[in-house]
HTML snippet that shows the backbone in 3Dmol.js (N, CA, C, O; Angstrom):
<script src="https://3Dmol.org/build/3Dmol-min.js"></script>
<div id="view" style="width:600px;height:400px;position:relative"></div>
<script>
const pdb = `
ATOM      1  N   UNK A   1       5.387  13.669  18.187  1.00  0.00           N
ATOM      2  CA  UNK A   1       4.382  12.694  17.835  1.00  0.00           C
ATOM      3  C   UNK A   1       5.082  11.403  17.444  1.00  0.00           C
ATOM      4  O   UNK A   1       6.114  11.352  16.774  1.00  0.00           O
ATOM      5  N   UNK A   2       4.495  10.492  17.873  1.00  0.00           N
ATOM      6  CA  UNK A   2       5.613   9.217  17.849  1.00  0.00           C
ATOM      7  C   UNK A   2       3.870   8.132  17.286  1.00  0.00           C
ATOM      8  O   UNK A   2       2.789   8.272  17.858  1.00  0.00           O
ATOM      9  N   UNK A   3       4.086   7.301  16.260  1.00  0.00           N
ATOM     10  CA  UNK A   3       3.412   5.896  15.852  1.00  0.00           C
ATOM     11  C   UNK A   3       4.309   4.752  15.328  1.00  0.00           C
ATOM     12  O   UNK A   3       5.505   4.566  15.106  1.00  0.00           O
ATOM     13  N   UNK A   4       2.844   3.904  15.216  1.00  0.00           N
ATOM     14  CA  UNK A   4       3.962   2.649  15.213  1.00  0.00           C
ATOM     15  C   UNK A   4       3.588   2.618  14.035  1.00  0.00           C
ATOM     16  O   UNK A   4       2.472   3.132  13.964  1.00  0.00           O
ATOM     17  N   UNK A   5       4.184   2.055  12.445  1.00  0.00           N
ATOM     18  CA  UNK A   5       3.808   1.419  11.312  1.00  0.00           C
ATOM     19  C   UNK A   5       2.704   0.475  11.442  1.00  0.00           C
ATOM     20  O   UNK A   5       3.142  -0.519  12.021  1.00  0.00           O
ATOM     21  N   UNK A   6       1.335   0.328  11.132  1.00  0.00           N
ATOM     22  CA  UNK A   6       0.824  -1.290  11.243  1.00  0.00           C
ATOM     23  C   UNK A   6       1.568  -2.610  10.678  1.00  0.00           C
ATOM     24  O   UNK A   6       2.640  -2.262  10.183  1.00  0.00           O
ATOM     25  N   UNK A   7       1.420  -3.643  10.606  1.00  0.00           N
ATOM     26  CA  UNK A   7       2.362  -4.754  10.024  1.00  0.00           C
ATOM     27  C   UNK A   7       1.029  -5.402   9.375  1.00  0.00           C
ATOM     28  O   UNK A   7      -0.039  -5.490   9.981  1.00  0.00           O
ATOM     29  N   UNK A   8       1.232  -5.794   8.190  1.00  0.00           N
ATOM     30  CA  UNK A   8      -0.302  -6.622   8.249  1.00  0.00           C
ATOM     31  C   UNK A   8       0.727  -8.024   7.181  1.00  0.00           C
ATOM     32  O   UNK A   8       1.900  -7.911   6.825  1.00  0.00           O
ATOM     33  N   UNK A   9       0.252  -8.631   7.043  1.00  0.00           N
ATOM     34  CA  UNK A   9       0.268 -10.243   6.643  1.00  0.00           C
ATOM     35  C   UNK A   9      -0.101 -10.084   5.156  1.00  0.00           C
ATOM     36  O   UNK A   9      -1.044  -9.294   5.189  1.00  0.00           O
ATOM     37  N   UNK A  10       0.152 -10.435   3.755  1.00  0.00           N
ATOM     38  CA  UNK A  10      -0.882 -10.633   2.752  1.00  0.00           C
ATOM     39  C   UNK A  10      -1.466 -12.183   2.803  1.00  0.00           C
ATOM     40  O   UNK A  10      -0.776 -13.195   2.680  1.00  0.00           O
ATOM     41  N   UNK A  11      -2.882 -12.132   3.009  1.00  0.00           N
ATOM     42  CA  UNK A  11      -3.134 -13.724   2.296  1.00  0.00           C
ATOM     43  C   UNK A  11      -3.523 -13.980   0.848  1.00  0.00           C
ATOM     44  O   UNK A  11      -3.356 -15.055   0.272  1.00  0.00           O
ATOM     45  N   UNK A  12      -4.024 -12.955   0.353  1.00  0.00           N
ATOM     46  CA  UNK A  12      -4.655 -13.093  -1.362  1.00  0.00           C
ATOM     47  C   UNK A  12      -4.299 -12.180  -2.002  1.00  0.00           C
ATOM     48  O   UNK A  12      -4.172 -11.122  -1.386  1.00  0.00           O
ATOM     49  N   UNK A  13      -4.050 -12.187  -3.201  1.00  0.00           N
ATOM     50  CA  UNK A  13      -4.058 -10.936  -3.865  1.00  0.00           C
ATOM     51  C   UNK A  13      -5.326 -10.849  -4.935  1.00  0.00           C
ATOM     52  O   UNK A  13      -5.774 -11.878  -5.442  1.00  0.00           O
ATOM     53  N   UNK A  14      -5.746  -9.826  -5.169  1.00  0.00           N
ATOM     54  CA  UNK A  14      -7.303  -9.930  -6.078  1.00  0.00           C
ATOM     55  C   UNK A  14      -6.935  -8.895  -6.715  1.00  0.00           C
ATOM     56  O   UNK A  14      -5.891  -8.430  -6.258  1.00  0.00           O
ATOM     57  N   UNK A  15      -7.522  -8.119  -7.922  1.00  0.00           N
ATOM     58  CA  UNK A  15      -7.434  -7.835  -9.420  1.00  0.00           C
ATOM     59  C   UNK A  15      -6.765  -6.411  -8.880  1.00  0.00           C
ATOM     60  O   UNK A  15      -6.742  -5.705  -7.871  1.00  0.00           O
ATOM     61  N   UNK A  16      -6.174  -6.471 -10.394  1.00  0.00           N
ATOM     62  CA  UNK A  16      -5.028  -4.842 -10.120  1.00  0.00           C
ATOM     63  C   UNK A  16      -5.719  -4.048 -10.840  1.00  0.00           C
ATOM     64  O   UNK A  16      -6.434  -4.313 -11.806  1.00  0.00           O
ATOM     65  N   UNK A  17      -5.474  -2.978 -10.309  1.00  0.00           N
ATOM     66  CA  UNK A  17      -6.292  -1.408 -11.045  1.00  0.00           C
ATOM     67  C   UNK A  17      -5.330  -1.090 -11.872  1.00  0.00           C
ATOM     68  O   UNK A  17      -4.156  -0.961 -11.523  1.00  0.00           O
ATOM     69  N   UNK A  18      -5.826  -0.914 -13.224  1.00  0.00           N
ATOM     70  CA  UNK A  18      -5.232  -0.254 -14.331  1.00  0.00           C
ATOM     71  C   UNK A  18      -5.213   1.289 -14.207  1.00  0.00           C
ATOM     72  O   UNK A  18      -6.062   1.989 -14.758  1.00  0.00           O
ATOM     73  N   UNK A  19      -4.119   1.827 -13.394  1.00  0.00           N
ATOM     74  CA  UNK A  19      -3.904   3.119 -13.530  1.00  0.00           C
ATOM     75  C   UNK A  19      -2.449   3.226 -13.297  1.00  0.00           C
ATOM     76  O   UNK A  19      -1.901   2.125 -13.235  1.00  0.00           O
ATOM     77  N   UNK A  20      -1.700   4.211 -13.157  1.00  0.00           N
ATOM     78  CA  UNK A  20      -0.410   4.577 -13.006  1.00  0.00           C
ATOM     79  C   UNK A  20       0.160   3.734 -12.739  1.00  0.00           C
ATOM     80  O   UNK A  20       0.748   3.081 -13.601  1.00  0.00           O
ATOM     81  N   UNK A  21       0.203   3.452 -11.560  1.00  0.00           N
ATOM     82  CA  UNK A  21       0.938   2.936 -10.427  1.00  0.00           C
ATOM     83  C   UNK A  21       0.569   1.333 -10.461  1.00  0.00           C
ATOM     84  O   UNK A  21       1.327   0.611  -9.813  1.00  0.00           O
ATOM     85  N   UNK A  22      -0.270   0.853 -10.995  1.00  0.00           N
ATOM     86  CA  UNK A  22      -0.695  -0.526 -11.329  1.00  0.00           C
ATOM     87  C   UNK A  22      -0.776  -1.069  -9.510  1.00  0.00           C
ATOM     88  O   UNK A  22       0.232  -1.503  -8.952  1.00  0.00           O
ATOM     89  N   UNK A  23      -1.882  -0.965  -8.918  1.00  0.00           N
ATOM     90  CA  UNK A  23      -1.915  -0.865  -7.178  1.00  0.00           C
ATOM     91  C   UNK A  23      -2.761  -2.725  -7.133  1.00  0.00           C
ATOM     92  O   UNK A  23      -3.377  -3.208  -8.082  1.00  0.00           O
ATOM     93  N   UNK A  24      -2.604  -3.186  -6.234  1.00  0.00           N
ATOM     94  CA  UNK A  24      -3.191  -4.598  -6.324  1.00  0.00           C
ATOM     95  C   UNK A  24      -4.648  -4.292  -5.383  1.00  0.00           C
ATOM     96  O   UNK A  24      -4.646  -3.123  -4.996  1.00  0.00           O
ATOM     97  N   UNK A  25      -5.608  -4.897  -5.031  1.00  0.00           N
ATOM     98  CA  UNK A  25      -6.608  -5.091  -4.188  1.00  0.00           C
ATOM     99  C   UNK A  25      -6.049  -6.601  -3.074  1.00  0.00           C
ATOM    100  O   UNK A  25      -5.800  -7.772  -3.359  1.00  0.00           O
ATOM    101  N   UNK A  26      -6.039  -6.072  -2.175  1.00  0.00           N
ATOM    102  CA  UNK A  26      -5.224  -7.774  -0.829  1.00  0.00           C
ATOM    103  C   UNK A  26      -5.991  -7.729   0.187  1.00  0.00           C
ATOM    104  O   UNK A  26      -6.776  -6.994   0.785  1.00  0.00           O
ATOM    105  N   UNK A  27      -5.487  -8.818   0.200  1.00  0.00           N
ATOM    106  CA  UNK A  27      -6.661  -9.227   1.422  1.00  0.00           C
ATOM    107  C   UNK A  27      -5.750  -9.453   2.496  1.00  0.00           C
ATOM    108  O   UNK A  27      -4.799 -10.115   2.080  1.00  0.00           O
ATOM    109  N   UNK A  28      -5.606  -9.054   4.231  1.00  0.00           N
ATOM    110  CA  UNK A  28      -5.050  -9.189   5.090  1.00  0.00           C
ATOM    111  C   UNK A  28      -5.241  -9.952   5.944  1.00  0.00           C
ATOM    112  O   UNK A  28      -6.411 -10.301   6.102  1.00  0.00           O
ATOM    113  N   UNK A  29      -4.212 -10.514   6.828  1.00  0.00           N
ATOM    114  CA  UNK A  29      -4.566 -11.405   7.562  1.00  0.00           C
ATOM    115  C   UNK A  29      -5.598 -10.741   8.576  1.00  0.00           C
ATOM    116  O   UNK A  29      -6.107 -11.659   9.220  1.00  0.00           O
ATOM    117  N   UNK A  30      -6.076  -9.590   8.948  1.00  0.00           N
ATOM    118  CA  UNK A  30      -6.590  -8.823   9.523  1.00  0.00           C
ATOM    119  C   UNK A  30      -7.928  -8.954   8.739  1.00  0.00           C
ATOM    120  O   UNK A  30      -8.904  -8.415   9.261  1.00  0.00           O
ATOM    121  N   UNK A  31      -8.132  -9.711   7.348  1.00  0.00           N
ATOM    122  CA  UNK A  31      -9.725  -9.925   6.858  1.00  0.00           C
ATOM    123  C   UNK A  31     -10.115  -8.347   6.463  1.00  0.00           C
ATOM    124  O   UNK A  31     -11.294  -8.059   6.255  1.00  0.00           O
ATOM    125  N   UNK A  32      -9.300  -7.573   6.392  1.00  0.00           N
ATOM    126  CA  UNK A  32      -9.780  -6.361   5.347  1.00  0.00           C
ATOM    127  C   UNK A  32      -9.199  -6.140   4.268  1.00  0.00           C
ATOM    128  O   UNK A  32      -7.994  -6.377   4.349  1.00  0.00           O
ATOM    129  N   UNK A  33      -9.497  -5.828   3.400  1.00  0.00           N
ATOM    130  CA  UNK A  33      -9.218  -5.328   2.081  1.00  0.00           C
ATOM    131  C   UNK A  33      -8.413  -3.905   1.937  1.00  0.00           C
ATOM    132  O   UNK A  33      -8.920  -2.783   1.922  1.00  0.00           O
ATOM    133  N   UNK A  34      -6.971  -4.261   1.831  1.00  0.00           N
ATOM    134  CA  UNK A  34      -5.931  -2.997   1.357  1.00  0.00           C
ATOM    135  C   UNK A  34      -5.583  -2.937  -0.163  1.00  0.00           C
ATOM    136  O   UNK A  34      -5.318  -3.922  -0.852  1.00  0.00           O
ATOM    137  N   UNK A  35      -5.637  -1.132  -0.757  1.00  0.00           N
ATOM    138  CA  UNK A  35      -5.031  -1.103  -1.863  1.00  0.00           C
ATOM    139  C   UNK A  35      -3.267  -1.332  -1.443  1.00  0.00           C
ATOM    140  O   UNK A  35      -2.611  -0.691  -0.622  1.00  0.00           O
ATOM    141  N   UNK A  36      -2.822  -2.485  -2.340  1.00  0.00           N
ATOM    142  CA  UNK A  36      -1.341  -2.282  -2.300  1.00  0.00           C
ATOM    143  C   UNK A  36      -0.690  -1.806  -3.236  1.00  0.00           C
ATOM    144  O   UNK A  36      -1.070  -2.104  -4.368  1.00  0.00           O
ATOM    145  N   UNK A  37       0.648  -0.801  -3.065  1.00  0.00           N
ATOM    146  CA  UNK A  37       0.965  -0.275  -4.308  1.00  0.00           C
ATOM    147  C   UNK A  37       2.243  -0.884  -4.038  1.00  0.00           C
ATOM    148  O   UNK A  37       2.722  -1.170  -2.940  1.00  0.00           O
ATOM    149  N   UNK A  38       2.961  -1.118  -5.728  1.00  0.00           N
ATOM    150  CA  UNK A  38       4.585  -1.727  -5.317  1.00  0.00           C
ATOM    151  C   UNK A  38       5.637  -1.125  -5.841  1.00  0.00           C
ATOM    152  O   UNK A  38       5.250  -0.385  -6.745  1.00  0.00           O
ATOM    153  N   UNK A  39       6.843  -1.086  -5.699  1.00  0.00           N
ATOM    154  CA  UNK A  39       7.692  -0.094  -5.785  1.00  0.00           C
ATOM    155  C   UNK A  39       8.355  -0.432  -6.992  1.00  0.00           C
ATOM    156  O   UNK A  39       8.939  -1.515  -6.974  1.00  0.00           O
ATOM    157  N   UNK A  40       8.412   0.326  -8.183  1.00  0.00           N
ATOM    158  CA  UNK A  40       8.918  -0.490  -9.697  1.00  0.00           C
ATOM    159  C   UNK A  40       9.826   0.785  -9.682  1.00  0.00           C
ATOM    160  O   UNK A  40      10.531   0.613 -10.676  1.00  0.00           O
ATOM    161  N   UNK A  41      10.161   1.841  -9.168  1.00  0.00           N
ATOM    162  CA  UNK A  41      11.366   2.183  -9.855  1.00  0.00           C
ATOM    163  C   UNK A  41      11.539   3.450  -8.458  1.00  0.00           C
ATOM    164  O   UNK A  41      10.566   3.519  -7.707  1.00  0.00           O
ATOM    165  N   UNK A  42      12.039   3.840  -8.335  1.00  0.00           N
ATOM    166  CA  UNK A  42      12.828   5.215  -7.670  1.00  0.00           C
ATOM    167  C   UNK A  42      11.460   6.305  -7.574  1.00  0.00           C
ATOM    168  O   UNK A  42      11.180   6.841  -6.501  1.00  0.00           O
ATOM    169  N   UNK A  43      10.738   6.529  -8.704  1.00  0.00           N
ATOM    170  CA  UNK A  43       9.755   7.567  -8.438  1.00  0.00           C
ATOM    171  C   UNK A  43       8.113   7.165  -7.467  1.00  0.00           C
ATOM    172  O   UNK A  43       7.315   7.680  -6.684  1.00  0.00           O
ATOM    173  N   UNK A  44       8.393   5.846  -8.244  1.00  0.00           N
ATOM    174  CA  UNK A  44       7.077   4.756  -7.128  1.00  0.00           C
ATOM    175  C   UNK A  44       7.486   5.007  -5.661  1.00  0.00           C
ATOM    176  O   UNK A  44       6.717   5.508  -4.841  1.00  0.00           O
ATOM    177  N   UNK A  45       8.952   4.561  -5.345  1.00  0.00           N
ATOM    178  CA  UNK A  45       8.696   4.562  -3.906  1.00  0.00           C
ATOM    179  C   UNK A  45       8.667   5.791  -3.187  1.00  0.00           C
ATOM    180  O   UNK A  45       8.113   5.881  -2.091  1.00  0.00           O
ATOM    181  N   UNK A  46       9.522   7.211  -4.034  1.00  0.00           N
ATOM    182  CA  UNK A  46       8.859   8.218  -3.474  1.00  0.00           C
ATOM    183  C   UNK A  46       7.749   9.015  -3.224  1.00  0.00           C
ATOM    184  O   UNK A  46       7.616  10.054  -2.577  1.00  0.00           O
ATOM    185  N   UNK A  47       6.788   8.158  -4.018  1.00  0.00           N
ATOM    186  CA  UNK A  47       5.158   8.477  -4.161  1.00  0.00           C
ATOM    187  C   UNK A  47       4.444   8.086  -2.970  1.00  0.00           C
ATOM    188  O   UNK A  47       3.516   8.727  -2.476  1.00  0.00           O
ATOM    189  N   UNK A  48       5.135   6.523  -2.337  1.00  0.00           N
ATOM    190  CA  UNK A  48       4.330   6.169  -1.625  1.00  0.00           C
ATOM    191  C   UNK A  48       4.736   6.645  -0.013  1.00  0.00           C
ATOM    192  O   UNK A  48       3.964   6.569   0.943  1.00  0.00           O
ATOM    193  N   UNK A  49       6.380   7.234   0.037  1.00  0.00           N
ATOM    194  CA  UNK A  49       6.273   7.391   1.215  1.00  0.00           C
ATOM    195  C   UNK A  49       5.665   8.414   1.054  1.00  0.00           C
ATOM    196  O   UNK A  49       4.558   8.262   1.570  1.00  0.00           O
ATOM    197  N   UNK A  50       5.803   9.803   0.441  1.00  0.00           N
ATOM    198  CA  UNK A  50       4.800  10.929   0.485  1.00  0.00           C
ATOM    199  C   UNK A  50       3.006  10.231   0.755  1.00  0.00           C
ATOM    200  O   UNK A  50       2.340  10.698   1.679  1.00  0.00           O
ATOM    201  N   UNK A  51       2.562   9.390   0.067  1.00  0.00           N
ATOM    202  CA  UNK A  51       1.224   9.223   0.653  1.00  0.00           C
ATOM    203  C   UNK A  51       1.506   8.519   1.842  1.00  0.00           C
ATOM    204  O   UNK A  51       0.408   8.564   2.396  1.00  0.00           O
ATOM    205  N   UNK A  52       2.088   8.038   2.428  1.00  0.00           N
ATOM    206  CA  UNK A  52       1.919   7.669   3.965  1.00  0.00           C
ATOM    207  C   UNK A  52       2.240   8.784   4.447  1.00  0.00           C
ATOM    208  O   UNK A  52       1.140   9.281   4.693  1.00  0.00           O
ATOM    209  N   UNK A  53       3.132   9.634   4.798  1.00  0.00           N
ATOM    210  CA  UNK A  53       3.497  10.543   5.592  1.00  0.00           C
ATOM    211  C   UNK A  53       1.568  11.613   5.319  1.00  0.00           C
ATOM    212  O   UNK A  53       0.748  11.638   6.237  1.00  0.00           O
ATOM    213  N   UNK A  54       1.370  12.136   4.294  1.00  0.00           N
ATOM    214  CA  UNK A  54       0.176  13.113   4.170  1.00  0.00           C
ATOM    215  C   UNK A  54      -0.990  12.061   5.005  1.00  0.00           C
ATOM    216  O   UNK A  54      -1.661  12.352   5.995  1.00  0.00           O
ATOM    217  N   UNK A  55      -0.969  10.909   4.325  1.00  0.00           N
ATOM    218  CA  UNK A  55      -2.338  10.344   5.679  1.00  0.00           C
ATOM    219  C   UNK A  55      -1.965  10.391   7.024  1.00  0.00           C
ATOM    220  O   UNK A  55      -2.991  10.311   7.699  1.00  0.00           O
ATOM    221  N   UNK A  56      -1.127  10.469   7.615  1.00  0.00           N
ATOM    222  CA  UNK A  56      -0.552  10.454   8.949  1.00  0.00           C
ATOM    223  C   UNK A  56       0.061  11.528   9.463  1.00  0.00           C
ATOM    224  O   UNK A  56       0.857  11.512  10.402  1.00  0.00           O
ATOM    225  N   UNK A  57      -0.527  13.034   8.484  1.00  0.00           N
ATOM    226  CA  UNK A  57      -0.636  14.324   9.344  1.00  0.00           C
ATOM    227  C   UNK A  57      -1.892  14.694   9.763  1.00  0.00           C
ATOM    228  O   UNK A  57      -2.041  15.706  10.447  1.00  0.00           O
TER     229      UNK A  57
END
`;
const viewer = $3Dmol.createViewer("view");
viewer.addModel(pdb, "pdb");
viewer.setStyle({}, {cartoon: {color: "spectrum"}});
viewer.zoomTo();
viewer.render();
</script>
């Protein structure tokens, strides 16, 4: 099974969710609305590749 990553652009950033991971609400050049999460230490970024890999089984 072979995909491509999407690439998206940020143009805005809009209010952050107060939970763990402190995730932003963005707006894409694509005009939809992504949660973004950002990588603050060693355990963040292994969180997030595990949630990409589980959405993309």
């Amino acid at each position: 099974m072979s995909f491509t990553i999407p690439h998206k652009t940020v143009i805005s950033f809009g209010s952050a969710y107060n939970t763990g991971h402190k995730p932003y609400l963005i707006l894409a050049d694509d005009y939809e609305n992504y949660v973004l999460k950002t990588q603050n230490n060693r355990e963040d970024k292994d969180a997030i590749v595990k949630e990409f890999l589980c959405t993309n089984l």
